[in-house]
C-alpha positions as CSV (number, residue, x, y, z in Angstrom):
1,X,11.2,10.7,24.9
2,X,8.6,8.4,26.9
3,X,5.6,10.1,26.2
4,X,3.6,10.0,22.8
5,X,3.1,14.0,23.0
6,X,6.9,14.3,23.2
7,X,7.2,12.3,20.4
8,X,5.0,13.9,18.0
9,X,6.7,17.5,19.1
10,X,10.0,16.1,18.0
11,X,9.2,13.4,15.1
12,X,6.4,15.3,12.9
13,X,6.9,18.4,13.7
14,X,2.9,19.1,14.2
15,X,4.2,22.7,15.4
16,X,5.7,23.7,11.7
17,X,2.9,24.9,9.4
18,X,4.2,23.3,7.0
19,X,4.5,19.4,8.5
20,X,3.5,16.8,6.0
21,X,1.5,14.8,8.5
22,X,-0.5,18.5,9.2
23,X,-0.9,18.7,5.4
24,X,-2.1,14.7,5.6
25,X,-4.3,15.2,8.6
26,X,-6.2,18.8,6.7
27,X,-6.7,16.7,3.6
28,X,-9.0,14.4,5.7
29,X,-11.6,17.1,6.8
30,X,-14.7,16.5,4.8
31,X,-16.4,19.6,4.2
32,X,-19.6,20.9,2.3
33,X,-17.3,23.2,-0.3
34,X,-17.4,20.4,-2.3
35,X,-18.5,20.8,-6.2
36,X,-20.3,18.1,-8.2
37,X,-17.2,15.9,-8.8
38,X,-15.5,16.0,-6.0
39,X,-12.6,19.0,-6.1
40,X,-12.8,21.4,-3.5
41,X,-12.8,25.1,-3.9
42,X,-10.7,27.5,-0.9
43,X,-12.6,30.4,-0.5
44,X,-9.9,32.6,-2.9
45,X,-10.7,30.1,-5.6
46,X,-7.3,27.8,-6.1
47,X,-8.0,24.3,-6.7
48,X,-7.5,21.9,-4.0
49,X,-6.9,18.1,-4.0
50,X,-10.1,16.3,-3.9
51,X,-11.7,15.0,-0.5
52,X,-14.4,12.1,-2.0
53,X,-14.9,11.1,-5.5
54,X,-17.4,11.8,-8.3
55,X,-19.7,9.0,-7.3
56,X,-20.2,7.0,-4.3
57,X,-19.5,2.9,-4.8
58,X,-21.8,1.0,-6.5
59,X,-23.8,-2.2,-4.6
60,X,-22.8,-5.6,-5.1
61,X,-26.0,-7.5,-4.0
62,X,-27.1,-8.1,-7.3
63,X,-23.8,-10.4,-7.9
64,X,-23.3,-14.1,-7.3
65,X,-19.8,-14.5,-6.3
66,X,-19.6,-18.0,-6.2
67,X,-20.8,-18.5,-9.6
68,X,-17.9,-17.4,-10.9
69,X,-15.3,-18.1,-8.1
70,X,-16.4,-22.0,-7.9
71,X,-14.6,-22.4,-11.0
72,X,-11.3,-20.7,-9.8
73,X,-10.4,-22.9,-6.9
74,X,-6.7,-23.6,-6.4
75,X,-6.0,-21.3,-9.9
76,X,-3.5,-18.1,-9.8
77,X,-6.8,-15.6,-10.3
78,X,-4.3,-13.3,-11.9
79,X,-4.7,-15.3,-15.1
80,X,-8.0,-15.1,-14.8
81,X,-10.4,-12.5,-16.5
82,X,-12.1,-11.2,-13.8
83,X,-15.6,-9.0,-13.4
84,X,-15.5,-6.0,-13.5
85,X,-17.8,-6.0,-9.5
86,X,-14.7,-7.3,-7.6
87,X,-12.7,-3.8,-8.9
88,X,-12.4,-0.6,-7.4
89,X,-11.7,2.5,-9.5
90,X,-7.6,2.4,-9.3
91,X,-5.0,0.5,-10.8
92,X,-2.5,-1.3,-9.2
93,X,0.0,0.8,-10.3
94,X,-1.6,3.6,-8.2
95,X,-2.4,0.8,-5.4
96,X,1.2,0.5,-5.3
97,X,1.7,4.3,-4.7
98,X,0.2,4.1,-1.6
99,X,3.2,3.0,-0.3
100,X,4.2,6.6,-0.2
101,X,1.2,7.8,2.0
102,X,3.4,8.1,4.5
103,X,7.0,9.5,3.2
104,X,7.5,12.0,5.8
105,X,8.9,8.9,8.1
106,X,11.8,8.4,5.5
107,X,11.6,12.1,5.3
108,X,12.9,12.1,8.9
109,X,15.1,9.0,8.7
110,X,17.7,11.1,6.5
111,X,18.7,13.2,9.5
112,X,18.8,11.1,12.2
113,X,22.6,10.6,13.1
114,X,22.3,6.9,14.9
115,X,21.7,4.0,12.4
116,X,19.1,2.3,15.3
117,X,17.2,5.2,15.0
118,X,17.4,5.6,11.0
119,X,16.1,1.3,11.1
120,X,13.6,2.5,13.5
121,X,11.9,4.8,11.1
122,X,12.7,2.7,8.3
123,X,10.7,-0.3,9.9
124,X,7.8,2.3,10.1
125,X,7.6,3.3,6.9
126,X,8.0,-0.5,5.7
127,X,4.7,-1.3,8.0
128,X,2.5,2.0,7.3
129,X,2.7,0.9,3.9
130,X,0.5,-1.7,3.8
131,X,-2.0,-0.1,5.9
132,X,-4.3,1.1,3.6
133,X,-5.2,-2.4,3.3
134,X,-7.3,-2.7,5.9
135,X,-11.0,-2.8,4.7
136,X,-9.8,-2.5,0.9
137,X,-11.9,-5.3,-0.4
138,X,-12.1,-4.3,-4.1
139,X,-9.2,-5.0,-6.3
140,X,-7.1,-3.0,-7.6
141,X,-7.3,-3.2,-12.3
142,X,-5.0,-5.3,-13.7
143,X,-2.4,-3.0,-15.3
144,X,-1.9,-3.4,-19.0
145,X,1.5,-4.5,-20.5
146,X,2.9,-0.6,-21.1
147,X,0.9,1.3,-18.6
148,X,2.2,4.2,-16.4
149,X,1.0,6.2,-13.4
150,X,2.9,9.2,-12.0
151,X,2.8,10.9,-9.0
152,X,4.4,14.3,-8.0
153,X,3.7,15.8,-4.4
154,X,6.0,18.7,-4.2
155,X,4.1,19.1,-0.7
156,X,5.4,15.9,0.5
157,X,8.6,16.2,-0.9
158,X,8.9,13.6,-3.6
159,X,7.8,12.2,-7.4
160,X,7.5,8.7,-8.5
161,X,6.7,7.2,-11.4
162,X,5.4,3.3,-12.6
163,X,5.6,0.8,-15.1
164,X,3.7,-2.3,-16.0
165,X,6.6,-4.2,-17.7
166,X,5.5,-7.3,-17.7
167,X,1.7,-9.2,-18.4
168,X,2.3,-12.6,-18.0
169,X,3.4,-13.0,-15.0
170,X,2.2,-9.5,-14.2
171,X,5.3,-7.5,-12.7
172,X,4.6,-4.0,-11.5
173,X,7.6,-1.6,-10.9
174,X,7.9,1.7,-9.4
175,X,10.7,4.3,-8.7
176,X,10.4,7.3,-5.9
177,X,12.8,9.6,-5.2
178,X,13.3,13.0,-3.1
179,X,12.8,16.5,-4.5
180,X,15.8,17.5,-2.6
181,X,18.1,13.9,-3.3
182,X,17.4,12.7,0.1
183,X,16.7,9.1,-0.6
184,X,15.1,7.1,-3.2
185,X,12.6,3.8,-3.0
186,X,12.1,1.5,-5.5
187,X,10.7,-2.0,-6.2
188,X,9.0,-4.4,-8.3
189,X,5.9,-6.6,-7.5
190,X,5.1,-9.8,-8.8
191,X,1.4,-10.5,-7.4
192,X,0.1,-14.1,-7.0
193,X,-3.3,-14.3,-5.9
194,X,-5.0,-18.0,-5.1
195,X,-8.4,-18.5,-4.1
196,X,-8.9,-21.0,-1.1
197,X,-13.0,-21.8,-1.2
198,X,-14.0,-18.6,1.3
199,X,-10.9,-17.0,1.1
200,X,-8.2,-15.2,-1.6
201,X,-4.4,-15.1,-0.7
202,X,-2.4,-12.4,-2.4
203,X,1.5,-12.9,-1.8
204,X,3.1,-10.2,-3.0
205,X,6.7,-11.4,-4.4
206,X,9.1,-9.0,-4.8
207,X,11.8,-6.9,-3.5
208,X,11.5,-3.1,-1.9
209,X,14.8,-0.9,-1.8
210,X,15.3,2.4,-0.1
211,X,18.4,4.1,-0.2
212,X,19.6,7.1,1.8
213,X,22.1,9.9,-0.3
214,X,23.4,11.5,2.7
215,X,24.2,8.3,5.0
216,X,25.0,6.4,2.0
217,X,23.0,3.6,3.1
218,X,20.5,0.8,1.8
219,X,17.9,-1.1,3.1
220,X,15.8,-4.3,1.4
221,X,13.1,-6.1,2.4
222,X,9.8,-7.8,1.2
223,X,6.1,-7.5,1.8
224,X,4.0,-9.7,4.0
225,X,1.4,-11.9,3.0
226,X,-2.4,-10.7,2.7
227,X,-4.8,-12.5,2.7
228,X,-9.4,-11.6,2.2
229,X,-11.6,-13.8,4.0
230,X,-15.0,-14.4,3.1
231,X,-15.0,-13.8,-0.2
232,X,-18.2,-16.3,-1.0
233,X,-20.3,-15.2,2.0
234,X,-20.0,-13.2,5.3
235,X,-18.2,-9.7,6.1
236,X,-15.2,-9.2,4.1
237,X,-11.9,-9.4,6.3
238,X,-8.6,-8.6,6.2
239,X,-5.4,-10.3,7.2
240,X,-1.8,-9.4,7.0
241,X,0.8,-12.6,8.0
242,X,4.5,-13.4,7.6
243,X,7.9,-12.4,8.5
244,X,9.2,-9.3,7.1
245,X,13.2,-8.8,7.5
246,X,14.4,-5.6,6.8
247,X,18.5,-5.2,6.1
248,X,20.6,-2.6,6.3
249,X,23.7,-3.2,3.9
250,X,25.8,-0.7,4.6
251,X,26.2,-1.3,8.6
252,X,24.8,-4.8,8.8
253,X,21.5,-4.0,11.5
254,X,18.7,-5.5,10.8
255,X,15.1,-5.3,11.9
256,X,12.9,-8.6,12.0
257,X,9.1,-7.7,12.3
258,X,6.4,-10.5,12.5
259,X,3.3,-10.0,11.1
260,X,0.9,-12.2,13.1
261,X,-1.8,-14.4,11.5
262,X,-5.2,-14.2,13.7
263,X,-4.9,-17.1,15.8
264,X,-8.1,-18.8,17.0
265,X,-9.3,-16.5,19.5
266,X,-8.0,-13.6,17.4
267,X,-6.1,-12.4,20.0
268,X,-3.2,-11.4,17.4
269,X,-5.3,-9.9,14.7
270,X,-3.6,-7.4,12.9
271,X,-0.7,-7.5,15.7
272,X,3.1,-6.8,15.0
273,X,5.9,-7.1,16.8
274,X,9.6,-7.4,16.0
275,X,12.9,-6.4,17.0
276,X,16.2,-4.4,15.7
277,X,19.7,-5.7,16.1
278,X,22.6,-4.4,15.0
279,X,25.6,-6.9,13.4
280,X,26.7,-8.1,16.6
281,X,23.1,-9.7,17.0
282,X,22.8,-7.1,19.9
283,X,19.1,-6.4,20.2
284,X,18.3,-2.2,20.4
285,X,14.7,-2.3,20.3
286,X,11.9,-3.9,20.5
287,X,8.7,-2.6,18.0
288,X,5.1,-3.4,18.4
289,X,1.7,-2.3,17.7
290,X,-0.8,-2.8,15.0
291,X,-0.4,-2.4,11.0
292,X,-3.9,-1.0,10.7
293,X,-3.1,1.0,13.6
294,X,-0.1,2.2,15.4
295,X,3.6,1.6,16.2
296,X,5.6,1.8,19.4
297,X,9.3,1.0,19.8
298,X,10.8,0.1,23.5
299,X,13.9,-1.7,24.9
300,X,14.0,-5.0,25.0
301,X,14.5,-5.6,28.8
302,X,10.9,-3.9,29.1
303,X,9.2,-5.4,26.6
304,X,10.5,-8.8,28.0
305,X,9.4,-7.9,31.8
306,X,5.8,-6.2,31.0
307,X,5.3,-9.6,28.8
308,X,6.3,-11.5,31.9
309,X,3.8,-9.7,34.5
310,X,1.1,-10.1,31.4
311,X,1.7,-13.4,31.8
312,X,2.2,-14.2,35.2
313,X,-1.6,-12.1,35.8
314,X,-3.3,-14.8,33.4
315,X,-3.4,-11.5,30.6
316,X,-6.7,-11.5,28.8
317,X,-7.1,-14.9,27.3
318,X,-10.3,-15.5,28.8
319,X,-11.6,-12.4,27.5
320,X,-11.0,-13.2,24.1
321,X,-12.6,-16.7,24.3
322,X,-15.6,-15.1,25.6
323,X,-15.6,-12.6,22.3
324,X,-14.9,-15.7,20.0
325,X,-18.0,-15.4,17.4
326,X,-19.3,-19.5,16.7
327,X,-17.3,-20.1,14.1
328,X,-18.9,-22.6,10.8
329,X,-18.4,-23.9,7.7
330,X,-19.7,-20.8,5.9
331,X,-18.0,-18.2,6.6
332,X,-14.7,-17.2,8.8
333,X,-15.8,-15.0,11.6
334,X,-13.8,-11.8,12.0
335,X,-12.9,-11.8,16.0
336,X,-14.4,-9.3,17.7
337,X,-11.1,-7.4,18.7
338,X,-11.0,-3.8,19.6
339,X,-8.7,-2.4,17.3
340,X,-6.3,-0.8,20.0
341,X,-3.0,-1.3,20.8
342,X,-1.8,-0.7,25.1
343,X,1.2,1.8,25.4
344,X,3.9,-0.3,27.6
345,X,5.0,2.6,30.0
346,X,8.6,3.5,28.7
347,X,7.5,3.4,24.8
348,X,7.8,5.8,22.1
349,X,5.2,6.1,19.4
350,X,6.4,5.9,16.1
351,X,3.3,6.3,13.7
352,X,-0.6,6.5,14.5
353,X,-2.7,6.0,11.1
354,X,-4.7,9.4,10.5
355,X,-8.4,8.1,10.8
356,X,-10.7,7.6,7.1
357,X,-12.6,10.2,6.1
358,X,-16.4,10.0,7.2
359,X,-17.8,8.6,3.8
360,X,-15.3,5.9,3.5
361,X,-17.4,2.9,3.4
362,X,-19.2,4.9,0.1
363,X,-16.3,5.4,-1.6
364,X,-14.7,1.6,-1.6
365,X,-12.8,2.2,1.8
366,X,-10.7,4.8,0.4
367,X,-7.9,6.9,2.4
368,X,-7.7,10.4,2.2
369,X,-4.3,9.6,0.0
370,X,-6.1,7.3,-2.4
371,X,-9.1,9.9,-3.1
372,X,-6.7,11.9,-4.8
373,X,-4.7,9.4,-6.8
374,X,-6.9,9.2,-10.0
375,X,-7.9,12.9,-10.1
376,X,-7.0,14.8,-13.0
377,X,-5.3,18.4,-11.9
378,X,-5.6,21.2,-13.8
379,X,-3.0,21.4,-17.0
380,X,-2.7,17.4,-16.4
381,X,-3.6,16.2,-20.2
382,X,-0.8,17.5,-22.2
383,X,1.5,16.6,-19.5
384,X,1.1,13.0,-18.4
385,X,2.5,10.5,-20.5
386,X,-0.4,9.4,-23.1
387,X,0.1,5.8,-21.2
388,X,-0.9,7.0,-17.6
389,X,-3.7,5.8,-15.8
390,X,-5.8,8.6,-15.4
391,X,-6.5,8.8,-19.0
392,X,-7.8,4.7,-18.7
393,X,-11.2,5.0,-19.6
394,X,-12.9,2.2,-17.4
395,X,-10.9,3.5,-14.6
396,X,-12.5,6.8,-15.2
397,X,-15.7,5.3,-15.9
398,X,-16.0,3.0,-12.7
399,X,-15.0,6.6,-10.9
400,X,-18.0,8.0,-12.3
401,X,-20.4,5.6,-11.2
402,X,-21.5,4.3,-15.1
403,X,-20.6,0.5,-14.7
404,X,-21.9,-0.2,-17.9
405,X,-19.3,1.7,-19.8
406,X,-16.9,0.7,-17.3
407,X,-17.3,-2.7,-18.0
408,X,-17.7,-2.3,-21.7
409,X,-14.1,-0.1,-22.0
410,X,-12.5,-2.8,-19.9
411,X,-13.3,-5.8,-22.6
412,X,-12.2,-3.5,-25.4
413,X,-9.2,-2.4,-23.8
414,X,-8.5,-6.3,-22.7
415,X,-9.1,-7.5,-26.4
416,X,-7.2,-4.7,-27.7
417,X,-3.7,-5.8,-25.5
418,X,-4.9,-9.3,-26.9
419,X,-4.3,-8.4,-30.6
420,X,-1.3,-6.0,-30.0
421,X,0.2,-9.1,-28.9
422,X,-0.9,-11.4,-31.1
423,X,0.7,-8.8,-34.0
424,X,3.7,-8.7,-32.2
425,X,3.8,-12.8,-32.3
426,X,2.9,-13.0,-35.9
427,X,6.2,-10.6,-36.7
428,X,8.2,-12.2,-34.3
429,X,8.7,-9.2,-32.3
430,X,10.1,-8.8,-28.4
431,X,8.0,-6.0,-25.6
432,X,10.4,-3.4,-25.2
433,X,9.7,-1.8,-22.0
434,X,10.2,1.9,-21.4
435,X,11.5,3.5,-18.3
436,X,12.7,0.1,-16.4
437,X,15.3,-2.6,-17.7
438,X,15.5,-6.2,-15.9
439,X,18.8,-6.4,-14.2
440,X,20.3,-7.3,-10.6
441,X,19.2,-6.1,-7.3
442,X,22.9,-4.3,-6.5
443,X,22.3,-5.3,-2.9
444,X,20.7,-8.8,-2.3
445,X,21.9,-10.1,-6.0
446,X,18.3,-11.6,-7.0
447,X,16.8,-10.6,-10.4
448,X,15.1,-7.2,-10.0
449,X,14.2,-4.6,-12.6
450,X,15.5,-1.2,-12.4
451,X,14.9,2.1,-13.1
452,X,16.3,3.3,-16.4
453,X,15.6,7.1,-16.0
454,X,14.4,9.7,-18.1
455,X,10.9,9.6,-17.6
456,X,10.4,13.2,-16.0
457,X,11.9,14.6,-19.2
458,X,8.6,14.0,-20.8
459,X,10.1,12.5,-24.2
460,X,6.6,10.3,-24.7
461,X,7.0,10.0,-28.8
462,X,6.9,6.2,-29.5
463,X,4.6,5.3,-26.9
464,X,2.7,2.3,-27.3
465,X,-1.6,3.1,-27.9
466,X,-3.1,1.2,-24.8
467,X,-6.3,2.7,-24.8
C-alpha cells in the first residue's frame, strides 16, 4: 500500500456501512435537529447520541488565576482544592475513557497475521489516545474515593468500566474489553500535576495493558508527559514530551516512539517519531507524524535517506526562525507552526484525527467522543451503578451552565468524602474498593491494580453514598 487512499480502503473499511470510523466521522456533523439540551432527534424519532451540550462554556475573564496559583508553586496541585473555573464538565474517569475514541485500530490489530503489523496498529492506538488533549485546557473533576463511570458502545464494539480506588494519592483505574473477546485494555493512572510559575506539568504515572485473545499476546507501555503553558497569562498551550516504549511480551518486538518537546524554534511541536524492532533489534518500521494530527509508518532505509536530502537542502530551519513569535518573561509563545505533517513518498497512513466539531471552542474544546460521555441515555437511571458519574451533581450542573450550583454541590460533595473518612478513622476502618484489587502487573511485575470482575452483573447493593 503506498497511497493514503489505499490505505483507508483496506484499514477502515470506509466502504462497509457499518465502519466505526464512518459511525465516528457522522457523529461529528453538527446539524440544526438539535433540541434544547442537546440530543438529536432522526427524522423517525429514535434518539441519537448528542452532537453539543446543554450549555455553551462559561467565560473566565472574571477570574484572577494568579491569585490563587501564586500560592501553589512547586506543590503536587492534586492535593490542592481547586476552583471550580479551571474544570470542565467531566471527570477524569470519563477523561480517561477517551482513550477508547479510537478502538477500531485495536479492532483491526486482532486479525492482522504479522506481529509488525499488529505493533504497528498497537503504536497507533497508544498515540491517538492522548489526542484529545490538544486544546483541552479545563481539567478534568477530581474523582471521589468510590466513584464509577461506564461506558458501553455496542457500535464500536466494546464496554468499559472505572474505578476511583484510591484518594490520596489519587489512582484512577479502568478495564475495556471486546464484545466479541477480541482483546481487552486496562490500566491504572496515578496523576501528578506541578505548577512551574506559567506553566502546569501533568505526568501521568502508570502502566497501560492490551492484550489480544486470538494471538495470545500482550503489550505494556506508559503515557507521555503533558504539559499547559500559560497558565497565569497568554493563550493556553499544549505540549506532549517523553519517550513512550511499547512491549510486546509474547514475541519480544517493541516499538520506541518519542514524543518531542517544542524546541526553540518549535520546529518539533507536537512531532512524533519512533521505530519498531523486533527481538533481534532488527528495525521494521519507522513511524512518524503528529499526535494532534496524523501517523504514517515507512521503512527505515527511506526514512533515513529522505532525512538525509532534508538535510543536505538546508530543510526549513530558517523558516521557522522567521515564524518565532518574541518570546518574554510573561508568557511562553506558542510557535507559529502549521499543524501538518509531509507524507514521505513510500508511506502508509495509519490514523488521521477526524476534525472537532464547529462549536468546539463553546463547548470547552470538546471531541465529538467526549460530547457524548456525560449524557444520560434513555432507561440509564435504574441501570448505572448509583456511584457513576453521570448522576454527580456538579458535573451535571457545570453541564448546564448554572456555576453557582456547580460550585456549591462540589464543596458539599468534597466535605461530604471529608467526613466519610474521618468516620471511617474514628472506627478504625480500611476503604474496601469494589471492582479492582491492588496486585501485580502479570507482565512487567510492578504494582498494578486489577480488574476483579463482576461489575456488568449490576449487583450495586452495598455501594458506598458519594453524592
Amino acid at each position: 500500500m503506498n497511497s493514503e487512499e489505499e490505505f483507508y480502503d483496506a484499514e477502515t473499511g470506509l466502504e462497509s456501512d457499518d465502519s466505526c470510523e464512518v459511525s465516528f466521522k457522522d457523529a461529528c456533523v453538527y446539524t440544526n435537529k438539535q433540541t434544547a439540551n442537546g440530543k438529536v432527534l432522526s427524522e423517525n424519532g429514535v434518539w441519537q447520541r448528542r452532537t453539543t451540550l446543554p450549555a455553551p462554556m462559561f467565560s473566565r475573564n472574571d477570574f484572577s488565576v494568579w491569585g490563587f496559583l501564586k500560592k501553589c508553586i512547586g506543590m503536587e496541585l492534586s492535593k490542592i482544592t481547586m476552583p471550580i473555573v479551571f474544570n470542565e464538565p467531566l471527570s477524569f474517569l470519563q477523561r480517561i475513557t477517551e482513550y477508547m475514541e479510537h478502538a477500531y485500530l485495536i479492532h483491526k490489530a486482532c486479525t492482522l497475521s504479522d506481529s509488525i503489523e499488529r505493533m504497528q496498529l498497537v503504536a497507533t492506538f497508544a498515540v491517538s489516545a492522548v489526542a484529545s488533549q490538544w486544546d483541552r485546557t479545563g481539567k478534568p473533576f477530581n474523582p471521589l474515593l468510590g466513584e464509577t463511570y461506564e461506558l458501553t458502545r455496542e457500535d464500536e464494539g466494546y464496554r468499559m468500566v472505572s474505578e476511583q480506588v484510591s484518594h490520596h494519592p489519587p489512582i484512577s483505574t479502568f478495564y475495556a474489553e471486546s464484545l466479541n473477546q477480541d482483546f481487552t485494555f486496562q490500566g491504572s493512572i496515578y496523576p501528578k500535576l506541578k505548577f512551574w510559575g506559567k506553566s502546569v506539568e501533568a505526568e501521568p504515572k502508570g502502566t497501560m495493558t492490551l492484550e489480544l485473545s486470538k494471538h495470545r499476546e500482550a503489550y505494556t507501555w506508559t503515557n507521555p508527559m503533558c504539559c499547559v503553558h500559560n497558565v497565569i497569562l497568554g493563550k493556553l498551550w499544549i505540549e506532549q514530551y517523553g519517550t513512550v516504549e511499547i512491549v510486546n511480551h509474547s514475541t519480544g518486538d517493541k516499538c520506541v516512539l518519542n514524543f518531542k518537546p517544542c524546541g526553540m524554534f518549535g520546529k518539533e511541536l507536537h512531532r512524533v517519531e519512533g521505530y519498531i524492532q523486533d527481538k533481534s533489534k532488527k528495525k521494521h518500521l519507522v513511524i512518524f507524524g503528529k499526535w494532534t494530527e496524523c501517523l504514517y509508518s515507512i521503512e527505515p532505509k527511506v526514512y533515513e535517506a529522505n532525512k538525509k536530502a532534508e538535510k543536505k537542502s538546508g530543510g526549513d530551519s530558517k523558516k521557522h526562525k522567521q515564524e518565532q513569535s518574541p518570546g518574554g518573561d510573561d508568557a511562553d509563545e506558542m510557535p507559529n507552526v502549521q499543524e501538518t505533517v509531509s507524507m514521505i513518498p513510500g508511506s502508509t497512513l495509519l490514523w488521521r484525527g477526524a476534525p472537532r466539531p464547529p462549536h468546539s471552542t463553546q463547548m470547552y474544546n470538546f471531541t465529538s467522543f467526549a460530547m457524548t460521555l456525560n449524557e444520560l441515555e434513555p432507561g440509564m437511571v435504574g441501570v448505572l451503578a448509583p456511584t457513576d458519574c453521570r448522576l454527580r451533581p456538579d458535573i451535571r450542573a457545570m453541564e448546564n451552565g448554572d456555576i453557582d450550583t456547580a460550585s456549591q454541590e462540589k464543596e458539599r460533595l468534597e466535605e461530604k468524602q471529608r467526613a466519610a473518612r474521618r468516620e471511617r478513622a474514628k472506627d478504625e476502618e480500611e476503604w474496601s474498593t469494589r471492582w479492582f484489587q491492588q496486585g501485580s502487573n502479570p507482565y512487567t511485575g510492578a504494582a498494578d491494580w486489577i480488574y476483579k470482575g463482576g461489575y456488568f452483573d449490576r449487583k450495586y447493593s452495598g455501594l458506598p453514598d458519594i453524592y
